[in-house]
One Martini backbone bead per residue (centre of mass of N, CA, C, O) as a GRO file, in nm:
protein
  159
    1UNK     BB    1   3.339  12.490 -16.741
    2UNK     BB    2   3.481  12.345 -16.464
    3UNK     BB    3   3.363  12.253 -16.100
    4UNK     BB    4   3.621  12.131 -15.983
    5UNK     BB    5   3.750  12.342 -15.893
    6UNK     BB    6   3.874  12.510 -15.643
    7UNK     BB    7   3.840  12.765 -15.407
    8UNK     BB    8   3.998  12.992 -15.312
    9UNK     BB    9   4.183  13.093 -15.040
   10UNK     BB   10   4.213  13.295 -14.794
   11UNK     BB   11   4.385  13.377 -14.563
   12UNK     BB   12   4.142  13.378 -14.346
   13UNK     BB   13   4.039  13.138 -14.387
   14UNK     BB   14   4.272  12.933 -14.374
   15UNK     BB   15   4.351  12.959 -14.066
   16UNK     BB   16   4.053  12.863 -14.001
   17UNK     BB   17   4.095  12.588 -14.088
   18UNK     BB   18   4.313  12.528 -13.877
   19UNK     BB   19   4.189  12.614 -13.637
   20UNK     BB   20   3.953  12.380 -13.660
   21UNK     BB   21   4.189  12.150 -13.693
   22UNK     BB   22   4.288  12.199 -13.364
   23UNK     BB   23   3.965  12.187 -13.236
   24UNK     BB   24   3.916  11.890 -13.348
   25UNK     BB   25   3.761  11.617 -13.266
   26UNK     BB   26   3.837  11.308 -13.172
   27UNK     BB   27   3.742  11.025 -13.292
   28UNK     BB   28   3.720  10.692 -13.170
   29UNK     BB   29   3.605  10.447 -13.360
   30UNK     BB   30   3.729  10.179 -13.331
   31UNK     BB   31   3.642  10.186 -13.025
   32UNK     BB   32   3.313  10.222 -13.089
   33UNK     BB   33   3.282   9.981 -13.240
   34UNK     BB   34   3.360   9.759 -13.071
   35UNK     BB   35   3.150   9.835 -12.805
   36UNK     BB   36   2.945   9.754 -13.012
   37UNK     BB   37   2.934   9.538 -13.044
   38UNK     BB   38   2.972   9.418 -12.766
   39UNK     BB   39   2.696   9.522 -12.663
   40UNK     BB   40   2.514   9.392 -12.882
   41UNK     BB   41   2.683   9.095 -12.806
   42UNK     BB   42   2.536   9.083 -12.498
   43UNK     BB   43   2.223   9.111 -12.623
   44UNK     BB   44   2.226   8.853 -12.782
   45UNK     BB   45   2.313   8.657 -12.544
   46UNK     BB   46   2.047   8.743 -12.362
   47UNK     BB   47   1.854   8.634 -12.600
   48UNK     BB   48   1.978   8.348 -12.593
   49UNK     BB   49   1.921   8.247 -12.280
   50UNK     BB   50   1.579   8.323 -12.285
   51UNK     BB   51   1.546   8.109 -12.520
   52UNK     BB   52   1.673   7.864 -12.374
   53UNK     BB   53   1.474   7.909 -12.132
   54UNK     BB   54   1.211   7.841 -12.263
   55UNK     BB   55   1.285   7.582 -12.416
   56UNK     BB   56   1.365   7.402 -12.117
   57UNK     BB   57   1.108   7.489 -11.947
   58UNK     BB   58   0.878   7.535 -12.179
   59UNK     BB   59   0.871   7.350 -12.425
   60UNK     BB   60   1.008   7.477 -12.673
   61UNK     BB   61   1.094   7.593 -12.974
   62UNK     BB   62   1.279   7.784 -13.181
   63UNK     BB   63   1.040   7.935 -13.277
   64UNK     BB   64   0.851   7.958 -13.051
   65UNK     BB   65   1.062   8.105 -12.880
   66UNK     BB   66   1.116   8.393 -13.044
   67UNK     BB   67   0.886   8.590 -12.962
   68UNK     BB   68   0.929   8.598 -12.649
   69UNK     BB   69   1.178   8.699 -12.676
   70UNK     BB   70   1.144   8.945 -12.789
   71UNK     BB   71   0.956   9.047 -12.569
   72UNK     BB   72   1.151   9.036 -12.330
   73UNK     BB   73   1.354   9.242 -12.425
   74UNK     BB   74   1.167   9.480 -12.434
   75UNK     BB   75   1.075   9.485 -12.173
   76UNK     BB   76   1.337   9.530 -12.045
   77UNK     BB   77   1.417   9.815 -12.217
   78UNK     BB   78   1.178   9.942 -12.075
   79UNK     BB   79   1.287   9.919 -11.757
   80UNK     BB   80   1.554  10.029 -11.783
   81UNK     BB   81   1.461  10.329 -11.878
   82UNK     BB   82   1.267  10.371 -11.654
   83UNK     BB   83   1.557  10.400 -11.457
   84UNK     BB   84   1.815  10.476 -11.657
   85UNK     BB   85   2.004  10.254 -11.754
   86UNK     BB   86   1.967  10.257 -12.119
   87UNK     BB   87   2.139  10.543 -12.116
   88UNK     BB   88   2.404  10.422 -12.051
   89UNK     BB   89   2.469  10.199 -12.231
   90UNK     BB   90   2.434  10.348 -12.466
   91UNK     BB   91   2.655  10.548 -12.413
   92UNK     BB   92   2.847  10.280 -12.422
   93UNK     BB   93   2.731  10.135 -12.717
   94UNK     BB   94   2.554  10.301 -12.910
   95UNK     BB   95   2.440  10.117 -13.147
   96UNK     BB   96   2.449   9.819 -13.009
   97UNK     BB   97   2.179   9.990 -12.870
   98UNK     BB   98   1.999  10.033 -13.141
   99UNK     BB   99   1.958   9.784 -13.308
  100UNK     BB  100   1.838   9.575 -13.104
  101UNK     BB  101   1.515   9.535 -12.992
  102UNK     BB  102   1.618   9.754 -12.775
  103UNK     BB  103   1.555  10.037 -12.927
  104UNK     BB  104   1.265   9.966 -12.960
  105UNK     BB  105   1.169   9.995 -12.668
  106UNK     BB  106   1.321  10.269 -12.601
  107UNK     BB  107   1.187  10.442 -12.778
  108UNK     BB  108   0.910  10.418 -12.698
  109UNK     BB  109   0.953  10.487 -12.392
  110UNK     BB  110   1.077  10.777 -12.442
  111UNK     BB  111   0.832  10.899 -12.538
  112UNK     BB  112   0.631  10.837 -12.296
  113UNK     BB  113   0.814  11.024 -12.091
  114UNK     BB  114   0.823  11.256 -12.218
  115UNK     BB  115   0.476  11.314 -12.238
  116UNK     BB  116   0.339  11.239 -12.010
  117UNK     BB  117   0.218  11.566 -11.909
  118UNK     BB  118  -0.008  11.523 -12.071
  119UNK     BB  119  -0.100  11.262 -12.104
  120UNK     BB  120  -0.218  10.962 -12.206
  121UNK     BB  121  -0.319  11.005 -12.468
  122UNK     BB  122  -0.185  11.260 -12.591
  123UNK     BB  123   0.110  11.188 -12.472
  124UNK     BB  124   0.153  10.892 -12.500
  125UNK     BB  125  -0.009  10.786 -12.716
  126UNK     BB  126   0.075  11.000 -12.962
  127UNK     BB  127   0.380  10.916 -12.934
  128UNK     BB  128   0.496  10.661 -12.899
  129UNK     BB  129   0.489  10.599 -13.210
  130UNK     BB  130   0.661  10.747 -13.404
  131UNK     BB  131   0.884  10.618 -13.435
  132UNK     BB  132   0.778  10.323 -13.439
  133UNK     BB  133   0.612  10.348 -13.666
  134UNK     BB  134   0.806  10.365 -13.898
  135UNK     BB  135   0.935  10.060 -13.825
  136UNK     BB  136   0.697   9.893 -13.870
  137UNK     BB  137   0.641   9.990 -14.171
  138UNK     BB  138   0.896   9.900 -14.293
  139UNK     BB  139   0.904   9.637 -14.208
  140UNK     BB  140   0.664   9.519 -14.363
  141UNK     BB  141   0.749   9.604 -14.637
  142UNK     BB  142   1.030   9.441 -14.634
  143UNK     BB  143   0.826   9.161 -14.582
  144UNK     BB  144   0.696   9.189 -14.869
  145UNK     BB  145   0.930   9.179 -15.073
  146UNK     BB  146   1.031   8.941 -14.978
  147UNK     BB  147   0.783   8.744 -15.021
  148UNK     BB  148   0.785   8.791 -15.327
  149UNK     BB  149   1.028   8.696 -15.407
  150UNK     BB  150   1.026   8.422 -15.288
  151UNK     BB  151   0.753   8.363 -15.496
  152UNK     BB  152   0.911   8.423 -15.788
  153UNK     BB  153   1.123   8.172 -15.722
  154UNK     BB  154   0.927   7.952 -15.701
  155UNK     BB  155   0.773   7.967 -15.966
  156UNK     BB  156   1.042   7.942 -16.129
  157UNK     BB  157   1.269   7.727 -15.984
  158UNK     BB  158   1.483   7.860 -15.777
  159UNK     BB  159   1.385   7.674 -15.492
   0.00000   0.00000   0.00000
């Protein structure tokens, strides 16, 4: 016999399922898509910017600029959130402001403000980093499988 059979609804089951799809929020799906876009690429835009000021005022070149920009955009998002302001933003921008590096500076320093009444070694040193390690432990790991395939690839004549 198999599983595939749907099991008949009670007449009160059927009821309550129509009664919670008649109060079930709808989500506004394609309209959130949109915003994190724009919001996304709002941040990649001022992280352009920075990257550019870096390039033409300190004669970096497009590679060793990209450090500094990256440690300012966490910077200014660490700064952010400490006013409240990354709050908003989130808000209206949803993942387009938790995916770009301004996200990973959000979580540090939100678990730091949430903690901070326990004590700094305790409560912000030793919070700050869960959500944090995690990031860094993948992206790690992650840069060494792709360094390694990139290494397998040219001693075979790949690239």
């Amino acid at each position: 016999m198999s599983n595939n059979k749907k099991k008949q609804l009670t007449p009160v089951q059927q009821e309550y399922q129509d009664l919670q799809k008649q109060h079930e929020i709808k989500r506004p799906v394609i309209r959130n898509c949109i915003k994190a876009f724009f919001t996304g690429g709002l941040i990649c835009l001022i992280g352009q910017l920075i990257q550019t000021f870096y390039i033409y005022f300190f004669d970096f070149t497009d590679q060793t600029a990209a450090n500094p920009t990256v440690g300012t955009l966490i910077f200014i998002a660490m700064l952010l959130t400490g006013f409240g302001v990354y709050d908003r933003i989130a808000q209206f921008g949803g993942a387009g402001s938790a995916v770009p590096v301004t996200g990973f500076g959000n979580a540090i320093i939100s678990a730091a403000i949430e903690h901070r009444t326990e004590g700094f070694v305790l409560g912000v040193g030793g919070n700050m980093f869960k959500l944090a390690g995690s990031v860094i432990v993948f992206g790690v790991f992650s840069a060494f499988v792709i360094a390694l395939i990139k290494t397998m690839l040219i001693q075979w004549g790949g690239l």
